[in-house]
LUMPA-346488 format. One line per field, with one value per residue: residue in three letters; x, y, z of N, C-alpha, C in turn. Coordinates in Angstrom, 2 decimals. Layout:
<nodes>
aa: c(ALA|...)
n_px: c(X|...)
n_py: c(Y|...)
n_pz: c(Z|...)
ca_px: c(X|...)
ca_py: c(Y|...)
ca_pz: c(Z|...)
c_px: c(X|...)
c_py: c(Y|...)
c_pz: c(Z|...)
</nodes>
This chain:
<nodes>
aa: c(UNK|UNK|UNK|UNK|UNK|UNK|UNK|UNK|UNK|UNK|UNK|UNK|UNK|UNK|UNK|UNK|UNK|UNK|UNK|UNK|UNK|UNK|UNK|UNK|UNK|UNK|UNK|UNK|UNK|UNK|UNK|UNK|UNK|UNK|UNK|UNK|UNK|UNK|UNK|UNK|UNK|UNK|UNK|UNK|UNK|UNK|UNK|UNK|UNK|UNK|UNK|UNK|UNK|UNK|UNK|UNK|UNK|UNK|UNK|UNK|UNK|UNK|UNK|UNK|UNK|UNK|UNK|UNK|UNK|UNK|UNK|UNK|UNK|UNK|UNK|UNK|UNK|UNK|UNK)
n_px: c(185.69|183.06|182.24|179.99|176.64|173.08|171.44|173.49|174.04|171.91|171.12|173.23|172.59|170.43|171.21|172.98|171.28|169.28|170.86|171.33|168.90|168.71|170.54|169.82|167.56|168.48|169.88|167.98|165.44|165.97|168.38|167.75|165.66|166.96|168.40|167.00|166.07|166.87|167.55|168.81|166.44|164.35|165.83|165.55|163.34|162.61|163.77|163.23|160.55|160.62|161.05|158.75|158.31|159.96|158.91|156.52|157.29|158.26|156.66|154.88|156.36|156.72|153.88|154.08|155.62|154.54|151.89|152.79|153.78|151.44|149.90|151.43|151.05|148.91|150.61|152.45|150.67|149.21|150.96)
n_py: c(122.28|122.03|124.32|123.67|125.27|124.53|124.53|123.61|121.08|119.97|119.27|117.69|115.40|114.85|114.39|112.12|110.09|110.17|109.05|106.58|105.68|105.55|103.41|100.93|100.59|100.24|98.02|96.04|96.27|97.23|95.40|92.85|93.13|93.36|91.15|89.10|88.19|87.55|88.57|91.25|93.37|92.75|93.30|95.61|96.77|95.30|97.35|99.49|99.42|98.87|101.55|102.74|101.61|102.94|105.58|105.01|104.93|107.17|108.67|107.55|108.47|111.53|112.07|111.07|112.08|114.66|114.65|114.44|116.88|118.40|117.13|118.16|119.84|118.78|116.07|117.12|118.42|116.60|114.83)
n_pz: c(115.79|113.07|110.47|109.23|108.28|109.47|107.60|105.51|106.66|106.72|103.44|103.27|104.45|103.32|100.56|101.01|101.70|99.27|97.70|99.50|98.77|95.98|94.98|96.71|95.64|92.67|92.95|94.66|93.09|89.87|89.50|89.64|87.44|84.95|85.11|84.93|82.81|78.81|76.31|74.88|74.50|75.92|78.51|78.71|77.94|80.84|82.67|81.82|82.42|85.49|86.22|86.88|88.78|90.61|89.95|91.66|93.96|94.51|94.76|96.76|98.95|98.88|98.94|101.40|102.91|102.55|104.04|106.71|106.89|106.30|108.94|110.43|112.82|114.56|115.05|117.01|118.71|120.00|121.49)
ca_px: c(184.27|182.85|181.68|178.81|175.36|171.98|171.36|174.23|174.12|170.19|171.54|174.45|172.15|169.16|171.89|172.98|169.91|169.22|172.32|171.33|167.83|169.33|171.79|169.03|166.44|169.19|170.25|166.59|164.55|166.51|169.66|166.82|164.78|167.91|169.22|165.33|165.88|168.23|168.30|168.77|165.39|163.51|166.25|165.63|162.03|162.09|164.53|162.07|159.12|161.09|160.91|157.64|157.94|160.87|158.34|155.72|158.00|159.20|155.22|154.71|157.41|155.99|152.68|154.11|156.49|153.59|150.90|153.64|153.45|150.05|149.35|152.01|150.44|147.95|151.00|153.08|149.79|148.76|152.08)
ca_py: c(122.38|121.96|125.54|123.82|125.79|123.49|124.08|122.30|119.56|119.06|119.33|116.65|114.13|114.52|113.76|111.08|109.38|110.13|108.06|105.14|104.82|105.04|102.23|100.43|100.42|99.43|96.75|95.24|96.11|97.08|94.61|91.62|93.18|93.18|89.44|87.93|88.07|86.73|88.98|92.59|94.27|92.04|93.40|96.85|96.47|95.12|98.02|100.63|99.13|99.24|102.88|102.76|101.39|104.09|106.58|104.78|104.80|108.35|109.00|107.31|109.31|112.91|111.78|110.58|114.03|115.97|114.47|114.87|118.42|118.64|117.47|118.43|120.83|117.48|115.57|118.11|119.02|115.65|114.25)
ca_pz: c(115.50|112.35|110.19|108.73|108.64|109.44|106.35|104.90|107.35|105.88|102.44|103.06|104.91|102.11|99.04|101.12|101.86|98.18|96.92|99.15|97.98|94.43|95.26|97.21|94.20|91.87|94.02|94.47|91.55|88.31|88.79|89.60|86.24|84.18|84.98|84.51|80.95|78.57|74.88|75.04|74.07|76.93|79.43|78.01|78.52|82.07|83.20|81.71|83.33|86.80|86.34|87.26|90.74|91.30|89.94|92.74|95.45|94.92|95.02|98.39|99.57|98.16|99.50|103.39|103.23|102.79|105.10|107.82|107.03|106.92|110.01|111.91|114.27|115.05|115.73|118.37|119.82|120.81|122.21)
c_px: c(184.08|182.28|180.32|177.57|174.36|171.88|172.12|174.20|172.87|170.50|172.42|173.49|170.71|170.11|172.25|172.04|168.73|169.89|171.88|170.31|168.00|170.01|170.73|167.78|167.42|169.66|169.04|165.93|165.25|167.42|168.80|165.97|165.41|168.63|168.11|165.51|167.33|168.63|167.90|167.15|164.78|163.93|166.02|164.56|161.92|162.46|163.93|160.84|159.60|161.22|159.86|157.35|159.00|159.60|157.08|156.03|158.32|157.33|155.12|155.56|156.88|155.15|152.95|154.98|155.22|152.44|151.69|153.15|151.84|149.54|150.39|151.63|149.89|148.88|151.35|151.99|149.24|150.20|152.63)
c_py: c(122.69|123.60|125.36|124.68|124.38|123.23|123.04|120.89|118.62|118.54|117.72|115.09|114.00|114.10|112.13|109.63|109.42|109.02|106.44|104.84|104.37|104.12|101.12|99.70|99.88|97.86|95.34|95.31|95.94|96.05|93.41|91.52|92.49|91.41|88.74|87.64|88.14|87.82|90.41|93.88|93.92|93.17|94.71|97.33|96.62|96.48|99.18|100.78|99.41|100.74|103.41|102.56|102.51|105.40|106.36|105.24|106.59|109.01|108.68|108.45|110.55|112.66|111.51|111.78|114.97|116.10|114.72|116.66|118.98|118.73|117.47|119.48|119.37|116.61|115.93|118.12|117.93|114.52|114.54)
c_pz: c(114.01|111.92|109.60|109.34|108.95|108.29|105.52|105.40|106.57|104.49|102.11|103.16|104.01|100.84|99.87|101.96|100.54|97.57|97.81|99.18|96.36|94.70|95.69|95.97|93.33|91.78|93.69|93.75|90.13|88.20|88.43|88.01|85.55|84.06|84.48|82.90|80.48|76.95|75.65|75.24|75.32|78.18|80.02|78.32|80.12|82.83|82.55|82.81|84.87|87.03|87.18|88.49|90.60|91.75|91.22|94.12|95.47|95.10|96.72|99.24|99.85|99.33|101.36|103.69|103.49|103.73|106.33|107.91|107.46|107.81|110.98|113.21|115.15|115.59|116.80|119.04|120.87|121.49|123.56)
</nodes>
């Protein structure tokens, strides 16, 4: 039997569900930015601007984490 706490288990399975949205986003947005274009500065550019959806997506996220919370009494109570 394993000694982990919950805690750690939460810990392990939030870095790695961290690592493969980073991998995931790299994958589909920045590598796709980075090939669209052909001289350096452009590539440099696009792979800035893709920041921007990360910074979106890690918004949605924030934003659907916290309405969970919010109404979680409203969900449990009505299930």
């Amino acid at each position: 039997m394993s000694n982990l706490s919950n805690q750690s288990v939460t810990y392990i399975v939030g870095v790695g569900c961290g690592l493969i949205a980073l991998i995931a986003f790299v994958w589909l947005i920045a590598r796709p930015a980075w090939t669209s274009y052909s001289t350096v500065p452009q590539r440099l550019a696009a792979a800035f601007l893709s920041l921007y959806v990360l910074a979106a997506f890690i918004g949605l996220g924030v934003g659907g984490g916290l309405a969970i919370v919010w109404f979680w009494d409203r969900i449990t109570s009505s299930v």
